[in-house]
C-alpha positions in Angstrom: 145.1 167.9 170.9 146.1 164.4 172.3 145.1 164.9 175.8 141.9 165.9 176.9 141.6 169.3 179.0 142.3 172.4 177.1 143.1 175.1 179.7 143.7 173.0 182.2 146.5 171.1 180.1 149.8 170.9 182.3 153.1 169.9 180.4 157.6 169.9 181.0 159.6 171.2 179.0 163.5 171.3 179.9 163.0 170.6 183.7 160.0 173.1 184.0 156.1 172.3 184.6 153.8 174.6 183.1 150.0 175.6 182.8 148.7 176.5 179.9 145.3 178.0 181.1 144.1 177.8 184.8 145.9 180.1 187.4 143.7 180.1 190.1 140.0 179.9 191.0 137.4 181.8 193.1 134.0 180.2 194.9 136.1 176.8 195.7 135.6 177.1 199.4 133.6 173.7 200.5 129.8 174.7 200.7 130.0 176.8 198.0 127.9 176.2 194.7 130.4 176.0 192.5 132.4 173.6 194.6 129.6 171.7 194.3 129.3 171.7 190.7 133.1 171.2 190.3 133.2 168.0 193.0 129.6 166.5 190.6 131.9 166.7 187.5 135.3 165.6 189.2 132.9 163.1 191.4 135.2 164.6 194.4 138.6 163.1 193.4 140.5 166.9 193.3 141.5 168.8 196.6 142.2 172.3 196.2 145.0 174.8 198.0 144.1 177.8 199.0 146.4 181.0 198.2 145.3 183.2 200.6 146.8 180.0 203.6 150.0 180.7 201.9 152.6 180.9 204.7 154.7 183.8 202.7 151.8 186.6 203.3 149.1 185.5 204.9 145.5 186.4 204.1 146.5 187.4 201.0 145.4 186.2 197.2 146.6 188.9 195.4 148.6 191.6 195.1 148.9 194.7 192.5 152.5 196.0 191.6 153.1 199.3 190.4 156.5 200.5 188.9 157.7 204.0 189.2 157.4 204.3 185.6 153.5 203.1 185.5 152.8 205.5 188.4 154.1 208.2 186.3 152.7 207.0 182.7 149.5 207.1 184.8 149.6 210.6 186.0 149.9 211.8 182.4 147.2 209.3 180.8 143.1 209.1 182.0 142.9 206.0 180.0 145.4 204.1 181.7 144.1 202.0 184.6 146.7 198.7 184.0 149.4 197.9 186.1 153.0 197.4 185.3 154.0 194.0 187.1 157.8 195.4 188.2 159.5 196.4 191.0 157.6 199.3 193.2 154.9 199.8 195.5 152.3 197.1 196.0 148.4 197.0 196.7 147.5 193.9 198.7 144.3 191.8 197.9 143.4 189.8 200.8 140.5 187.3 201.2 137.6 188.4 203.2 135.4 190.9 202.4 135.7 193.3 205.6 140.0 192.4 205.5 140.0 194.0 201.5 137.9 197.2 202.7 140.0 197.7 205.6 143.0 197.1 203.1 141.7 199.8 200.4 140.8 202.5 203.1 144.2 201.7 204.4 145.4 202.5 201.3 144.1 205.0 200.0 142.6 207.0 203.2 141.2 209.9 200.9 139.4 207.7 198.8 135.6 206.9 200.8 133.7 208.6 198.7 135.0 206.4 195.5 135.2 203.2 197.9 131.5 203.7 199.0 130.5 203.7 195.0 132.1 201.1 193.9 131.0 198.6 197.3 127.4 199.7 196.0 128.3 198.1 192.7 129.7 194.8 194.3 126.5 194.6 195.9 124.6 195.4 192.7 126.6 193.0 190.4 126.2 190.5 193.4 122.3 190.3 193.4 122.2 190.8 190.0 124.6 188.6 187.7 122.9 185.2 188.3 119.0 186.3 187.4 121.3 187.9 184.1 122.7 184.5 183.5 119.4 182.7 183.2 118.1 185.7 181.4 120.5 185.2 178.8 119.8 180.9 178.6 116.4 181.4 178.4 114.9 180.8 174.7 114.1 184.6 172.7 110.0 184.9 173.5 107.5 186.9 174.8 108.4 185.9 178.1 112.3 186.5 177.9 111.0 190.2 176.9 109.2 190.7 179.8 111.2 189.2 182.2 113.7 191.4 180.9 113.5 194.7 183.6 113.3 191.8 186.2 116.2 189.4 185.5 118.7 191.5 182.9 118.5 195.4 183.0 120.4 195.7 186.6 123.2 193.8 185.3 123.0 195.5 182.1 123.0 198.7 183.3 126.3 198.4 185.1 127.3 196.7 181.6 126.8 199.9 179.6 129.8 201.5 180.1 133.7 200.4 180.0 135.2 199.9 183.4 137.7 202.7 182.6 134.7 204.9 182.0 132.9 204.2 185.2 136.3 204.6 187.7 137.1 206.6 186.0 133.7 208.5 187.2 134.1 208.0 190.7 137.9 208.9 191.2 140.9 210.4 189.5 143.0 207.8 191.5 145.1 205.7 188.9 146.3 203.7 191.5 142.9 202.7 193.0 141.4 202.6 189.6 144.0 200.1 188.8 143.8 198.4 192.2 139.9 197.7 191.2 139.9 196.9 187.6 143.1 194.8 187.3 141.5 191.1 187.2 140.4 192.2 184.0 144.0 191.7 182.7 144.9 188.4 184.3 140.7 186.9 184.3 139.5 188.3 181.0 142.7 189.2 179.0 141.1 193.0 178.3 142.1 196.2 179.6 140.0 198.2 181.8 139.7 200.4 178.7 137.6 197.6 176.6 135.9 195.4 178.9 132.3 195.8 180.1 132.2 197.5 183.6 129.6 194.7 185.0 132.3 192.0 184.7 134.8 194.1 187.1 132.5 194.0 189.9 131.5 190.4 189.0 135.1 189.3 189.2 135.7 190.7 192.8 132.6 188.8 193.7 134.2 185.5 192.8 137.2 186.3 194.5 135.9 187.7 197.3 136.6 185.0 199.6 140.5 184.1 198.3 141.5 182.0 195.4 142.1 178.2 195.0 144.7 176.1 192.8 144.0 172.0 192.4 146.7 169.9 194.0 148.6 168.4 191.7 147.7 171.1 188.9 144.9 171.6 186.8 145.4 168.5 184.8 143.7 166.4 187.5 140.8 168.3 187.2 140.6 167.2 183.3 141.6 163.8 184.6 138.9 163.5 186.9 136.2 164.7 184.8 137.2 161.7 182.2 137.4 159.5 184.5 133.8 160.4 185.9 132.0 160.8 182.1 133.5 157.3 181.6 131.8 156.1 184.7 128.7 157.1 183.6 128.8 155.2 180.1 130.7 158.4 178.6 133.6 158.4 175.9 136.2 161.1 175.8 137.8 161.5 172.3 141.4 163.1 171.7 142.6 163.6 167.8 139.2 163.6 166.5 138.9 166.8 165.0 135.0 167.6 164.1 134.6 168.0 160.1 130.5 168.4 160.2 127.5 168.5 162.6 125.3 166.1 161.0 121.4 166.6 160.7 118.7 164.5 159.2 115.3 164.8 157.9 112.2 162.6 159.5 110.4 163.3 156.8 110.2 165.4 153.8 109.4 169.3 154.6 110.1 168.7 157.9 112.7 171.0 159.6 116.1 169.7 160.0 117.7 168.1 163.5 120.8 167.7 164.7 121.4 163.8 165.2 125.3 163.8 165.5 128.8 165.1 165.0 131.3 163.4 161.7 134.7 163.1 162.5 137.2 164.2 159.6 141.1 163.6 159.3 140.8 160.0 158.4 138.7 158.9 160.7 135.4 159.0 159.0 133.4 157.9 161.5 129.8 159.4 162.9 129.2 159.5 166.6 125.5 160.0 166.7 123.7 162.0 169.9 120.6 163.2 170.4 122.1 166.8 171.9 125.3 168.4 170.1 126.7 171.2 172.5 129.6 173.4 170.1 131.9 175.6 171.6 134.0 176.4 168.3 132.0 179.9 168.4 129.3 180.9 166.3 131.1 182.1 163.2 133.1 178.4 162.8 129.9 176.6 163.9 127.3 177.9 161.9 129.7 179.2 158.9 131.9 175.5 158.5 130.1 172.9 160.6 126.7 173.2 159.4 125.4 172.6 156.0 123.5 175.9 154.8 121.0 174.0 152.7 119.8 171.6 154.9 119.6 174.2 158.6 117.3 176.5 157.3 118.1 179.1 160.4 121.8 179.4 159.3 121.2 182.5 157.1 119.7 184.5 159.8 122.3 183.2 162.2 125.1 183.8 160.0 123.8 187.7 159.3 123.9 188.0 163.0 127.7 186.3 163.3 128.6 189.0 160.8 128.1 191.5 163.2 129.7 190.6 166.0 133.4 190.7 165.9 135.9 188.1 165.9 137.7 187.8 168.8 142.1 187.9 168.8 144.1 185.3 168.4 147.0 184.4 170.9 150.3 183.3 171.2 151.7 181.9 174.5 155.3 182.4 175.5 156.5 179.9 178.4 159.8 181.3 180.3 161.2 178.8 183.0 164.3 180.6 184.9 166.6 179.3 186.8 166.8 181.0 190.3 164.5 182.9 192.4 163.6 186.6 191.7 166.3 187.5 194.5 169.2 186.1 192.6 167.9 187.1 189.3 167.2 191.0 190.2 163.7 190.6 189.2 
C-alpha cells in the first residue's frame, strides 16, 4: 500500500471516485459512544452525512429490492433468504426504531407473530453483545469460565444457529426473512445461510437509528487518524511490509517477549515497541511472523489455527457508468 487507510482508501480512475471499503456507518449520531470513540481517534476533524436526511426518500437508510425472478426462486427454495438487487418491489428501512416497526407491519400485515420474535431478539442481542465482547477480551482463566453464563451464553445462544435457520423458524415469509437478514450480505459479505444468527440482530442494532457516510469520503477519516497519531509523537508507515515480529530474551530460560516488528523488502530496519498489535490473522501471524523456536506458545497456537478455517479471498470489480439508472434502464 502507499497510502495509509485500508478500507477506507478512496481513489479515480477515468473520471470516477471510488471506495474501496466503507459504505456507510451506524452509531455516528453525536452522543453516541462510538462517535465518541471515532471523534478521539479523528480528534474531531470529520463531519458525517446522514442517509436517512437524504432529500430523495426521507427517513429512509435503506431499502431491499426484490426482482420478480428472486420472489419466485424464493418460493421454490427454503434456503434462500438473499435479495436480488433489480427492478421490482421494494422493502423500505427507515431510521427510528418505532418508524421500521410501523414499516414491517405495514408490510407484511400477517406477519406479528414472526415480528414479535424477532423484536425479542433485538432486544436480547441488544443487552447482550457488549458484556460478549468483553467476555471474549478477557484473558482464558478461572474467572473468564465463570463469568461465562453471566457475560457470553445470551449472546451465544442466539449465536448457535445460522440466521436462515432461525427465520427460518419463525416465518415461511421469504420476503421478510430477506427483509431481516439482508445486512448480512452488504455488512458481513455472508449469506443468511452461513452467518451466525447473533450478528443479524446485532447489525439492526447498529443501524437502528439510520446510517452515516464522512464528508468528503472515507479517506478523511484515514487522514485524520494520521494526522492525530502524529500529534501524539506517532509515526504512520506506508510500503513497509512486516517480514518478522521480533522477540528477545532477558535472560536465559526466560520466556520470550515481543520487543518489536522488522521491516523486510529492503528496508531492513527494526522499529522497536513495547506492545505489537497484528491483524494479519492468526494463521500468517503465528505461522510466518513469529519464530517457532524462540515463542514457545506457537505450537499450541498453531494446532488451534489449524482448525479454524481460512477465510475467502476477494476480488473487487469497480464499474463507473455514464448516466443515471433512468437513461441506462437499470
Amino acid at each position: 500500500h502507499n497510502r495509509a487507510g485500508g478500507g477506507l482508501h478512496t481513489f479515480e480512475e477515468k473520471g470516477f471516485e471510488f471506495d474501496t471499503g466503507f459504505h456507510y456507518c451506524g452509531e455516528l449520531r453525536p452522543g453516541k459512544e462510538l462517535r465518541a470513540i471515532v471523534d478521539n481517534l479523528c480528534d474531531g476533524e470529520v463531519e458525517f452525512a446522514y442517509l436517512e436526511e437524504c432529500p430523495v426518500e426521507p427517513g429512509v437508510y435503506d431499502k431491499v429490492v426484490f426482482s420478480q425472478a428472486s420472489s419466485e426462486s424464493a418460493a421454490a427454495s427454503d434456503a434462500d433468504c438473499s435479495p436480488v438487487s433489480t427492478s421490482g418491489d421494494a422493502v423500505l428501512v427507515p431510521a427510528g426504531p418505532e418508524q421500521w416497526w410501523k414499516q414491517l407491519h405495514a408490510d407484511f400485515p400477517g406477519e406479528q407473530a414472526a415480528l414479535a420474535a424477532y423484536q425479542h431478539d433485538l432486544v436480547t442481542a441488544a443487552k447482550a453483545f457488549m458484556p460478549y465482547l468483553i467476555w471474549r477480551s478477557m484473558p482464558w482463566g478461572v474467572l473468564k469460565r465463570l463469568l461465562y453464563y453471566i457475560l457470553a451464553k445470551p449472546m451465544v445462544k442466539l449465536s448457535l444457529v445460522t440466521a436462515t435457520e432461525r427465520l427460518k423458524s419463525i416465518t415461511d415469509n421469504h420476503r421478510l426473512k430477506a427483509a431481516l437478514s439482508y445486512l448480512s450480505l452488504g455488512c458481513a459479505g455472508m449469506t443468511p445461510d452461513n452467518i451466525q444468527y447473533g450478528l443479524v440482530p446485532a447489525l439492526h442494532n447498529h443501524f437502528m437509528q439510520g446510517a452515516a457516510y464522512p464528508h468528503g469520503g472515507p479517506s478523511q477519516i484515514a487522514a485524520a487518524m494520521v494526522r492525530q497519531i502524529e500529534r501524539q509523537g506517532g509515526r504512520v508507515f506506508v510500503r513497509a511490509p512486516v517480514a518478522r515480529i521480533v522477540t528477545e530474551l532477558d535472560h536465559p530460560g526466560a520466556t520470550p517477549r515481543v520487543v518489536g516488528v522488522q521491516l523486510g523488502r529492503g528496508k531492513e530496519a527494526t522499529v522497536r515497541a513495547p506492545w505489537v498489535v497484528s491483524t494479519a490473522g492468526i494463521h500468517h501471524t503465528f505461522g510466518k511472523l513469529l519464530d517457532p523456536v524462540t515463542v514457545p506458545a506457537q505450537p499450541r497456537l498453531q494446532a488451534l489455527a489449524e482448525t479454524l478455517p481460512r477465510t475467502h479471498g476477494h476480488v473487487f470489480l469497480f464499474v463507473g457508468l455514464e448516466g443515471d439508472a433512468k437513461s441506462l434502464d437499470l
